[in-house]
Backbone as a printed PyTorch tensor [residue, N CA C, xyz], in Angstrom:
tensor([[[ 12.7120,  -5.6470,  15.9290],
         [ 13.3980,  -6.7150,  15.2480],
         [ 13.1750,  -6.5310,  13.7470]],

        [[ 14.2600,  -6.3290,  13.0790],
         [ 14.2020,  -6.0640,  11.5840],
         [ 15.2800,  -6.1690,  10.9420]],

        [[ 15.2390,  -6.8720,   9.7860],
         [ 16.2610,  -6.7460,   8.8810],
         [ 15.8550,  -6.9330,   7.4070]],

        [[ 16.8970,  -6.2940,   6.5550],
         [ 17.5850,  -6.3770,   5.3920],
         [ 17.8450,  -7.1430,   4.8030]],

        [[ 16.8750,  -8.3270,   3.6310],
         [ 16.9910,  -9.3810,   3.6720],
         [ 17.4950,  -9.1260,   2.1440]],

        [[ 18.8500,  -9.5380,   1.5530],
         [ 18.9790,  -9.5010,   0.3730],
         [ 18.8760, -10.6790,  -0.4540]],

        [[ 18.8610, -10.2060,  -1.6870],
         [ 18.0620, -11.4770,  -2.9610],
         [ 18.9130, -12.5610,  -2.5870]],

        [[ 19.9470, -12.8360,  -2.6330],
         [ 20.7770, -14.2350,  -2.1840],
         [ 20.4980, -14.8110,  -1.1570]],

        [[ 19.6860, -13.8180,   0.3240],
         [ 19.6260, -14.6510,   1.4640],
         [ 18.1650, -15.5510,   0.8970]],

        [[ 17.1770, -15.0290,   0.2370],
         [ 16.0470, -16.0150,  -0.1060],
         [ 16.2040, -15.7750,  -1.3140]],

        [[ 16.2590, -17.2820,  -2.1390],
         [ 16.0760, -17.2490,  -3.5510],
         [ 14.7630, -17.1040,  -4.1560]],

        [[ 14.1760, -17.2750,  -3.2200],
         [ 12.6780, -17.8620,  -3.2500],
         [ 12.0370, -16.1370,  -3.8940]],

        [[ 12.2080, -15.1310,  -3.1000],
         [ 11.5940, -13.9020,  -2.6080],
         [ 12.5830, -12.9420,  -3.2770]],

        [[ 11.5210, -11.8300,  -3.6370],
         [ 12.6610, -10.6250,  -3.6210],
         [ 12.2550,  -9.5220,  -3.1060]],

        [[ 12.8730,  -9.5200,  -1.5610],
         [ 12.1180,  -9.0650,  -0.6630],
         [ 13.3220,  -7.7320,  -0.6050]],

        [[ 13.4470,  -6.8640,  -0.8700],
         [ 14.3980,  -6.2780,  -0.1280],
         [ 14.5620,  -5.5810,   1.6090]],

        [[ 13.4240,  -6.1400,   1.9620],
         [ 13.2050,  -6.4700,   3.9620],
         [ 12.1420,  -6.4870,   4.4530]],

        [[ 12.0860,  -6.7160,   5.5070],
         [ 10.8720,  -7.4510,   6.6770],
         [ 11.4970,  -6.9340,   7.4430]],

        [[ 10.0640,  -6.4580,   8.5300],
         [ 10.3860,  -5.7720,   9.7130],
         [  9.4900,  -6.0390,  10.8170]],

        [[  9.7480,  -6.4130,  11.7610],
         [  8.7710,  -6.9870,  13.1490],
         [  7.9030,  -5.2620,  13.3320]],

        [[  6.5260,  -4.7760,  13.3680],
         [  6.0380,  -3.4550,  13.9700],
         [  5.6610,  -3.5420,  15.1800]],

        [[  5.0950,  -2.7070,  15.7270],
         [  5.2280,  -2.5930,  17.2540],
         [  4.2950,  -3.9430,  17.4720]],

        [[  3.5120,  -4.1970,  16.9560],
         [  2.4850,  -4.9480,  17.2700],
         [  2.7380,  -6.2830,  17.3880]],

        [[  4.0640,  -6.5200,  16.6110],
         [  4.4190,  -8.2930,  16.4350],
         [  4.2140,  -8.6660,  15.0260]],

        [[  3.7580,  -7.7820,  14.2260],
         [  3.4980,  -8.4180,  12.8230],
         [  4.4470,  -8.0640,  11.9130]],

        [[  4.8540,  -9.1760,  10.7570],
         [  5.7860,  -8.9380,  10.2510],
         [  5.2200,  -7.9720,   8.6160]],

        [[  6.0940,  -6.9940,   8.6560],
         [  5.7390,  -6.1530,   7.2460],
         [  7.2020,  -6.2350,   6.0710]],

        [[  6.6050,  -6.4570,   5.0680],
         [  8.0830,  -6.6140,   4.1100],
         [  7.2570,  -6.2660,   2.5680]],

        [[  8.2430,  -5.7440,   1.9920],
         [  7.6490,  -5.3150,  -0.1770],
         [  8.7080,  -5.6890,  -1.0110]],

        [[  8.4820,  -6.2100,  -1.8870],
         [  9.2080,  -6.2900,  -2.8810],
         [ 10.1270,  -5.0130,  -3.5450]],

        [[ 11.3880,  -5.6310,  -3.9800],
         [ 12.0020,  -5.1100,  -4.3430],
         [ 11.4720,  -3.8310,  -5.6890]],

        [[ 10.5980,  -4.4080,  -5.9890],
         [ 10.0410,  -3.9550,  -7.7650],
         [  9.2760,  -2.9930,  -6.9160]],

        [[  8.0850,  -3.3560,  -6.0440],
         [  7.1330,  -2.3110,  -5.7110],
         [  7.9050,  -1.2810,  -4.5780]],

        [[  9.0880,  -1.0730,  -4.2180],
         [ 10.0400,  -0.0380,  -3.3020],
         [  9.8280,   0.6730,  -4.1570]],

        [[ 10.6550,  -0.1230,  -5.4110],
         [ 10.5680,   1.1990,  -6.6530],
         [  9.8720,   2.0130,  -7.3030]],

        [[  8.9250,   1.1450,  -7.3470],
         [  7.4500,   2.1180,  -7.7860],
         [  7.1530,   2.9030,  -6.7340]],

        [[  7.2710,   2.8790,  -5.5700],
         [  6.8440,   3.8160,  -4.3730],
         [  7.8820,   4.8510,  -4.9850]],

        [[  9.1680,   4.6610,  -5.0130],
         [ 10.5340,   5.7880,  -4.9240],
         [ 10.1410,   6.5360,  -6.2900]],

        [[  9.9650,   5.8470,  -7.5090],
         [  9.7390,   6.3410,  -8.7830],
         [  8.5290,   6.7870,  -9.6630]],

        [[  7.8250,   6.1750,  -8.7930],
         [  6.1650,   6.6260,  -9.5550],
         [  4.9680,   7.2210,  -8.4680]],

        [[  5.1430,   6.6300,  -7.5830],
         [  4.3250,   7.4390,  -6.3770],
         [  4.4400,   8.2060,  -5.7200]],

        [[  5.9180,   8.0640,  -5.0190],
         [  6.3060,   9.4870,  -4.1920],
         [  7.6500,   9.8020,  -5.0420]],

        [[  7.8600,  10.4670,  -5.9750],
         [  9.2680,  11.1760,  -6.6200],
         [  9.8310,  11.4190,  -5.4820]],

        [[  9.3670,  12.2630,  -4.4330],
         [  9.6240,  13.1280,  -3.7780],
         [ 10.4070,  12.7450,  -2.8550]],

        [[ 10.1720,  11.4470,  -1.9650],
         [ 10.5470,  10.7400,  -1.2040],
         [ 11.6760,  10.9130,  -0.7560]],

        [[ 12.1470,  11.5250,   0.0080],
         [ 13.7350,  11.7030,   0.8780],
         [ 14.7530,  11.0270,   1.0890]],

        [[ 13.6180,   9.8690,   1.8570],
         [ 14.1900,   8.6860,   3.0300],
         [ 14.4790,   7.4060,   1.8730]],

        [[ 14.9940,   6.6800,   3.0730],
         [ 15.3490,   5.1920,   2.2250],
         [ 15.0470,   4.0880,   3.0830]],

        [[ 15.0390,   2.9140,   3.2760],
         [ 14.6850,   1.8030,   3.1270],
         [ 15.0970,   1.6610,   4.5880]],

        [[ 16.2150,   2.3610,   5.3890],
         [ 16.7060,   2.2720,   7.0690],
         [ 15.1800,   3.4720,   7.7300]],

        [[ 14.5580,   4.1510,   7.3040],
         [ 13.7880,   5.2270,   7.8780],
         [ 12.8300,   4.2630,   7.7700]],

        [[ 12.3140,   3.6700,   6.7790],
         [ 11.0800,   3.1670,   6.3110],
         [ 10.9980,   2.1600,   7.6740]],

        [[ 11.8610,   0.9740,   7.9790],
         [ 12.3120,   0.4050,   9.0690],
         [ 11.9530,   1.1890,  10.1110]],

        [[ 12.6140,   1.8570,  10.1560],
         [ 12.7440,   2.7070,  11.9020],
         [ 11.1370,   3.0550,  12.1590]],

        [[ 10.4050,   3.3550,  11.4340],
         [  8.8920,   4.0500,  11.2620],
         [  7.9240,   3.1310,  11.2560]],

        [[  8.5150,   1.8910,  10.8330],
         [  7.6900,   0.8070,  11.1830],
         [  7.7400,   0.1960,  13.1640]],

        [[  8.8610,  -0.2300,  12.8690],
         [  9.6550,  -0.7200,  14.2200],
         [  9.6850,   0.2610,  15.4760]],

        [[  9.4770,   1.8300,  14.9250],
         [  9.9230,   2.5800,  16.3070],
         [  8.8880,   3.7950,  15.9420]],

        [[  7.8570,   3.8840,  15.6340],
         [  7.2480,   4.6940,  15.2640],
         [  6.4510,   5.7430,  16.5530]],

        [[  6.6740,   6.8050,  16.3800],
         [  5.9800,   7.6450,  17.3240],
         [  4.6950,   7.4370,  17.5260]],

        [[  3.5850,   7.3300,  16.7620],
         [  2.0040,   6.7860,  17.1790],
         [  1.9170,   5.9740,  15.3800]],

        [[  0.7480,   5.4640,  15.9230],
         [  0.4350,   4.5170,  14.8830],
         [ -1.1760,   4.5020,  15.0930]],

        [[ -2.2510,   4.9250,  13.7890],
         [ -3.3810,   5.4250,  13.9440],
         [ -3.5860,   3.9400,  12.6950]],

        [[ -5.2850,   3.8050,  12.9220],
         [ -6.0490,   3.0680,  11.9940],
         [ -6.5790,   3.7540,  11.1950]],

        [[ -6.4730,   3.3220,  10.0510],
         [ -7.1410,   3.7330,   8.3000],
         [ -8.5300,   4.0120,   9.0650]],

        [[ -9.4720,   5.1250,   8.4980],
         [-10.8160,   5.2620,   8.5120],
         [-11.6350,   4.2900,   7.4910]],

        [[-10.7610,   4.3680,   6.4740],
         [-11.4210,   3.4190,   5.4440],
         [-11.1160,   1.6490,   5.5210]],

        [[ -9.9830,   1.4870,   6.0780],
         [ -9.6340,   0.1910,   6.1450],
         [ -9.2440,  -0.2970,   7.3250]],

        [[-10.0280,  -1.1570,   7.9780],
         [ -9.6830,  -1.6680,   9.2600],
         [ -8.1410,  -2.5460,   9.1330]],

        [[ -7.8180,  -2.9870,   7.9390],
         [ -6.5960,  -3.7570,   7.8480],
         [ -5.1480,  -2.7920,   7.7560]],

        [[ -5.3440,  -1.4840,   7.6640],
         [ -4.7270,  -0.6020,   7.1350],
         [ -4.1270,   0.4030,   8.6020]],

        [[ -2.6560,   0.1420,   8.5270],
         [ -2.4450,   1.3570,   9.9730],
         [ -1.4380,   2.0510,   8.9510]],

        [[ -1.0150,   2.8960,  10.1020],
         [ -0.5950,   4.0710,   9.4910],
         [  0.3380,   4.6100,  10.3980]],

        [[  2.0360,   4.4950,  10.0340],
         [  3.0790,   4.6660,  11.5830],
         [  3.4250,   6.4620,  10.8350]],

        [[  3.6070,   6.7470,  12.0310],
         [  4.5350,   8.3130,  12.1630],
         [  5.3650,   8.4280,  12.4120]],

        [[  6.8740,   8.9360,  11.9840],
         [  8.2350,   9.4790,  12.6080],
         [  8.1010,  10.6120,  12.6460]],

        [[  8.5500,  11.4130,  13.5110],
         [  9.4790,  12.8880,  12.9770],
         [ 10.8930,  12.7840,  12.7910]],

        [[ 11.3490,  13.5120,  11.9840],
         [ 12.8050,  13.3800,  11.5510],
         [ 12.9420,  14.8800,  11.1350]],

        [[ 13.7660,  15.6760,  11.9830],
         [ 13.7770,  16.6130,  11.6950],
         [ 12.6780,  17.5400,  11.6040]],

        [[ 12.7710,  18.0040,  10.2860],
         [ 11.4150,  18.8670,  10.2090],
         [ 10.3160,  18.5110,   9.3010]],

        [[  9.8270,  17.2540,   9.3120],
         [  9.3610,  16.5940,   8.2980],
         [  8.9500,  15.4670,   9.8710]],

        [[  7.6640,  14.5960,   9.2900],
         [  7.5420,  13.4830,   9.4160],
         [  7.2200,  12.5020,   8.2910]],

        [[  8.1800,  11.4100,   8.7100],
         [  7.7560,  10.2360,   7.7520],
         [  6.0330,   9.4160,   7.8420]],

        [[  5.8990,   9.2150,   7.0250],
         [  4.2450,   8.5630,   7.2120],
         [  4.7250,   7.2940,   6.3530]],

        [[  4.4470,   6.1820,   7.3050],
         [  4.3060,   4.7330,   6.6940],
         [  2.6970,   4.0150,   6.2530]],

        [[  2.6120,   3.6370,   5.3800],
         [  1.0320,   3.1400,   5.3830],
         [  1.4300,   1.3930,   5.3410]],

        [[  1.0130,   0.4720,   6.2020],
         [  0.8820,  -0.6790,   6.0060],
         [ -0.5350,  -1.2530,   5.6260]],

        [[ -0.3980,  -2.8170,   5.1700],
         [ -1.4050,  -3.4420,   5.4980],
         [ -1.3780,  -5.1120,   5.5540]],

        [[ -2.3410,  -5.7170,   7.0330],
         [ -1.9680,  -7.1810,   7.0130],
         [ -3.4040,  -7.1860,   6.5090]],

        [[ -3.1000,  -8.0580,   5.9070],
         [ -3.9270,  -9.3280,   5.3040],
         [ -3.6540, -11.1770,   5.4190]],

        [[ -4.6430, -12.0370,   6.1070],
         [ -4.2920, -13.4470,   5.6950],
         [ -3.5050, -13.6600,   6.8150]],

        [[ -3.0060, -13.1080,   8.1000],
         [ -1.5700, -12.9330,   8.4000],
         [ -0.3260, -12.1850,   7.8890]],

        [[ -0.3420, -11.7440,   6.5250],
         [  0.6970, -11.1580,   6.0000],
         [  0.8300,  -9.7340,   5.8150]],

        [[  1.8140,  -8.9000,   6.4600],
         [  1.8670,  -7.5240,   6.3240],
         [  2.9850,  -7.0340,   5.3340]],

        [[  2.3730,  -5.9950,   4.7380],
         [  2.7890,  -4.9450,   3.7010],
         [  2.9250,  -4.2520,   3.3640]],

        [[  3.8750,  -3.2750,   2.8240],
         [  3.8100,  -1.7640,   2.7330],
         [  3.2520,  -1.2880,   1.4330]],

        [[  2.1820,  -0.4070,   1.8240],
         [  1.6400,   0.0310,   0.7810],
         [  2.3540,   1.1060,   0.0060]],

        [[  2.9620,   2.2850,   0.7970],
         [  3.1290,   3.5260,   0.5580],
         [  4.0300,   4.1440,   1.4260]],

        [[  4.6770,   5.2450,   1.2420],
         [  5.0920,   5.5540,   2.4290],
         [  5.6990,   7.2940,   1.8690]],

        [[  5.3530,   8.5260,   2.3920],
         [  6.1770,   9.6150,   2.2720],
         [  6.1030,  10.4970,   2.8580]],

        [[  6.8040,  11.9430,   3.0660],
         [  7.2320,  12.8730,   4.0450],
         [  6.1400,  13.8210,   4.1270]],

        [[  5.7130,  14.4230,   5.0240],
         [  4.6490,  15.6370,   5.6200],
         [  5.5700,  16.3810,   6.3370]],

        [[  4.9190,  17.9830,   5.9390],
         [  5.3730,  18.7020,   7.1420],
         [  4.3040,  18.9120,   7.9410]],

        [[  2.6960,  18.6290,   7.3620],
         [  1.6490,  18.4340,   7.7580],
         [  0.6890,  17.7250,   7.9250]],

        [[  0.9480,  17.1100,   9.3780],
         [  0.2700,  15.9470,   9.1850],
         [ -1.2940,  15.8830,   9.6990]],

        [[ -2.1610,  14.9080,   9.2440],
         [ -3.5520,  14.7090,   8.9890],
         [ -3.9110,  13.6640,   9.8730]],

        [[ -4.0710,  13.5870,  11.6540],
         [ -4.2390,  12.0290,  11.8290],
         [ -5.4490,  11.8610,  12.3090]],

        [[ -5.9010,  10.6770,  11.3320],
         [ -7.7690,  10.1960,  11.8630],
         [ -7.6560,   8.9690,  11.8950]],

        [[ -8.9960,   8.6640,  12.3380],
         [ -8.8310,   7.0200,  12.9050],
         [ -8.6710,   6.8780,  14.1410]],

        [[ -8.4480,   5.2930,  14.3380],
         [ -8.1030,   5.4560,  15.7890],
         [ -6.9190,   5.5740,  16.2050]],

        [[ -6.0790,   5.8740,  17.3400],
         [ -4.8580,   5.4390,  17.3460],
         [ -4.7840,   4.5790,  18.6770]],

        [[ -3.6150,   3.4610,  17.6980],
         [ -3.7330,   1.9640,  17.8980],
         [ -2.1610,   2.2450,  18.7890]],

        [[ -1.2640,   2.9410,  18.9460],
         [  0.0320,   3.2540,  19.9690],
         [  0.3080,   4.2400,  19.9390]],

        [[  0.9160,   5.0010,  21.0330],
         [  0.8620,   4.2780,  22.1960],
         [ -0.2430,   4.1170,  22.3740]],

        [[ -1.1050,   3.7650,  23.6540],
         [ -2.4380,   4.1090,  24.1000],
         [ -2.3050,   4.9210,  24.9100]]])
């Protein structure tokens, strides 16, 4: 369950989306900090804002941060690349920290799906 919430549907927020993850928790970022992910953290970044979704919502495994128990971490493959999502809830509220492409991926922690 996810959608695309644009600035007119909440005046309140400028969310550019929220997404239900496997777990039931809702994850969503601001419009400003997408950008800083797209423009200052990952240049590199491929994907867009429907992958970021799908990787949350439909993610192949999903491992726990070593360093942060609040912190998971979803996987796609797409092609020849996988996407890596980094969330984190806090308070009840989930968030995307980060998110960009591997052709090599690194997974530690536990993993929290499937089981």
């Amino acid at each position: 369950m996810s959608r695309i919430i644009k600035n007119n549907d909440t005046p309140s927020t400028n969310w550019p989306f929220e997404a239900i993850d496997v777990f039931g928790k809702r994850i969503r970022t601001t419009k400003s900090y997408w950008e800083k992910i797209k423009q200052e953290k990952h240049k590199e970044l491929r994907f867009d804002i429907t992958e970021i979704i799908k990787t949350i919502t439909r993610p192949e495994e999903v491992y726990k941060s070593i360093r942060d128990e609040f912190i998971n971490i979803h996987y796609k493959k797409y092609k020849h690349e996988t996407l890596v999502v980094v969330t984190k809830h806090l308070n009840g509220d989930g968030f995307l920290i980060t998110a960009y492409q591997t052709s090599k991926i690194k997974r530690k922690g536990e993993k929290l799906w499937p089981k």
